[in-house]
N, C-alpha and C positions, 0 to 999 in steps of 0.2 A: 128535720132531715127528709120527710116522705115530701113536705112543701116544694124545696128547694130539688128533690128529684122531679118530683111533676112540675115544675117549672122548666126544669133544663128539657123534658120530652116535650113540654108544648112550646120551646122555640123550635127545638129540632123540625117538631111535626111542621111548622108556620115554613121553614125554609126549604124540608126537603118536599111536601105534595105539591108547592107550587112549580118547581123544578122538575118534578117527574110528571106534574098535569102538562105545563106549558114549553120547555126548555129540551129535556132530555127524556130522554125513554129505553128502556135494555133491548135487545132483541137478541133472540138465538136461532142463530140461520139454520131453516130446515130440510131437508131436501139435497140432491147435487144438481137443481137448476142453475146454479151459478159458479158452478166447477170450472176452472181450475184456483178461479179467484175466491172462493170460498168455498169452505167444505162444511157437513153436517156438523154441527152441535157447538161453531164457532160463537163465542160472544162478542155484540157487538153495543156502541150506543149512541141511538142516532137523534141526531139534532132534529126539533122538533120547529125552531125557528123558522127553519127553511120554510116549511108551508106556509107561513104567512108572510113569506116574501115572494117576489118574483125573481126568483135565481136558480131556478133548476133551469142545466147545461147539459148538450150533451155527453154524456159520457159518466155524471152521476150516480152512483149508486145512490137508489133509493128502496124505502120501505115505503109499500103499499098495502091497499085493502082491496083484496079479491076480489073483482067487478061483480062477481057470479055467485060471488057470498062472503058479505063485508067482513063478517065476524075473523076470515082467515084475513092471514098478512102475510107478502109475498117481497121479497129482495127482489128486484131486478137491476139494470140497467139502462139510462134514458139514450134512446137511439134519434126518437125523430121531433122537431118541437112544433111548438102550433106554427100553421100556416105552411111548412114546409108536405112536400110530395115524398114518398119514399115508395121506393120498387126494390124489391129483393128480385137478381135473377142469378139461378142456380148457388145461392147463398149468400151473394155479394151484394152488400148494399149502398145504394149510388139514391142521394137526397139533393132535390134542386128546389127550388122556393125562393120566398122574400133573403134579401142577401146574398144570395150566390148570384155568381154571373155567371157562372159555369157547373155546371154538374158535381156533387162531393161523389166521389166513392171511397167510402169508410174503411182501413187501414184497420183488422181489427185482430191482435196478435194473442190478445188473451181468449179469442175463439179458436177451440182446438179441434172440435168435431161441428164443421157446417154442416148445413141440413139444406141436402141439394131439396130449392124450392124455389117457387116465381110467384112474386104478390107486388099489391102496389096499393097505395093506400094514400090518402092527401088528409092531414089534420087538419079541424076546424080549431077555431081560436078557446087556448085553453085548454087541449088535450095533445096528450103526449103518447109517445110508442114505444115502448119498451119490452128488453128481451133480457133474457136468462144467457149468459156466456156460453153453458153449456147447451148450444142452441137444438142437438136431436135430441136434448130431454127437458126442455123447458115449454109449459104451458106459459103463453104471453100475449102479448097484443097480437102478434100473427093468428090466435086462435082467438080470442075475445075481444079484437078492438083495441082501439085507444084509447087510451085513461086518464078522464079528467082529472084537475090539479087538484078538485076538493078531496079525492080519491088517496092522494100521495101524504102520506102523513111524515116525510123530511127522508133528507140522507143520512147517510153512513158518517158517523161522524170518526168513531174510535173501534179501532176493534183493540180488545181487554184477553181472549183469549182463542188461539194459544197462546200464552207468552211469549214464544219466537214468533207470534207477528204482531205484537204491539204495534200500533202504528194511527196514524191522523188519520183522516176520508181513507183509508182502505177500498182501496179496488179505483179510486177515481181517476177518470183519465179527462186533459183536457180536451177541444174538439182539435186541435194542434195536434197532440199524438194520437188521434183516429183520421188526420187529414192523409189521403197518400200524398196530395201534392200533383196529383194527376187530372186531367183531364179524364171523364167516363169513362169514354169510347178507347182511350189508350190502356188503363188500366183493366179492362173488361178483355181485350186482347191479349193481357198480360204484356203486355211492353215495359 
C-alpha cells in the first residue's frame, strides 16, 4: 500500500514540476496598475510557452520581471514591438515603424484614466513597451524603458478567479481592436 502511494506521487511529481517549470505558472495580479481589466488578488495562469516563441502582439497581456528588480513580476500590457517608433502625446499613442505605411494611433477603450503626457521612444530589436491600462497609476516602460523579451516570462493564458470571469487570454486584445482605422493627424484632431 505505502509502495503503490509513492508510486502514484512520483508520477504525479514527473507530470506536474515539468508543467509548472516549463508550460504554465499561477499568478495573482497585484496592485490596480491594470485596472479596469484586472483587479487586485485576481487569479490568473499564464502560459509559459510564449517566451520561447516569437509571438507576442500587440495588445497581449503579459507577466514580466521587474527591469529594476527581477525577483518582482509585473502584468502589463504589450503596446509597442521591436523596430517600431512610439510617441505618446497628451496620452494618445500613435506607432509608425516596419509595417505601417501610415501612422497607428491606438484605439485604446479599456484606458479609462489617461495620463495627460508626451514621450517618444524607438525599440531596438527584441524589446518591447508596455503599459499598465490603468495608465495614472501604473509604473511601466514610460518610467523604466523597454523590456527585453528574456525579461517577459508568457501571457495571460486563463483567469481562474473570480469565477464570473472565467475566461481564455483575459484582457487580450487584437492589434484590429486597438486599430482606430485612422490616419494620426485625423484622429489626433479628433475627426
Amino acid at each position: 500500500m505505502v509502495w503503490e502511494t509513492l508510486r502514484y506521487a512520483l508520477i504525479a511529481a514527473l507530470i506536474i514540476i515539468p508543467i509548472r517549470t516549463f508550460i504554465a505558472q499561477p499568478f495573482v495580479v497585484s496592485g490596480n496598475s491594470m485596472y479596469p481589466t484586472f483587479h487586485n488578488g485576481e487569479y490568473l495562469i499564464v502560459n509559459e510557452l510564449a517566451k520561447y516563441q516569437d509571438n507576442y502582439q500587440r495588445g497581449d497581456v503579459v507577466i514580466l520581471r521587474y527591469p529594476l528588480d527581477t525577483s518582482k513580476y509585473f502584468i502589463k500590457r504589450v503596446i509597442g514591438l521591436p523596430g517600431e517608433t512610439l510617441t505618446i502625446v497628451d496620452g494618445v499613442v500613435t506607432i509608425t515603424g516596419p509595417g505601417h505605411t501610415a501612422p497607428l494611433t491606438l484605439s485604446e477603450p479599456y484606458v479609462k484614466s489617461p495620463k495627460q503626457e508626451n514621450l517618444s521612444r524607438t525599440l531596438e530589436d527584441g524589446q518591447y513597451f508596455v503599459m499598465g491600462d490603468n495608465r495614472a497609476q501604473s509604473s511601466d516602460s514610460r518610467v523604466w524603458g523597454p523590456v527585453p523579451k528574456n525579461m517577459m516570462d508568457g501571457k495571460a493564458l486563463l483567469r481562474l478567479f473570480p469565477i464570473s470571469k472565467v475566461g481564455l487570454y483575459p484582457g487580450a486584445l487584437s492589434e484590429f481592436d486597438l486599430d482606430t482605422g485612422e490616419p494620426a493627424e485625423a484622429s489626433a484632431r479628433g475627426e
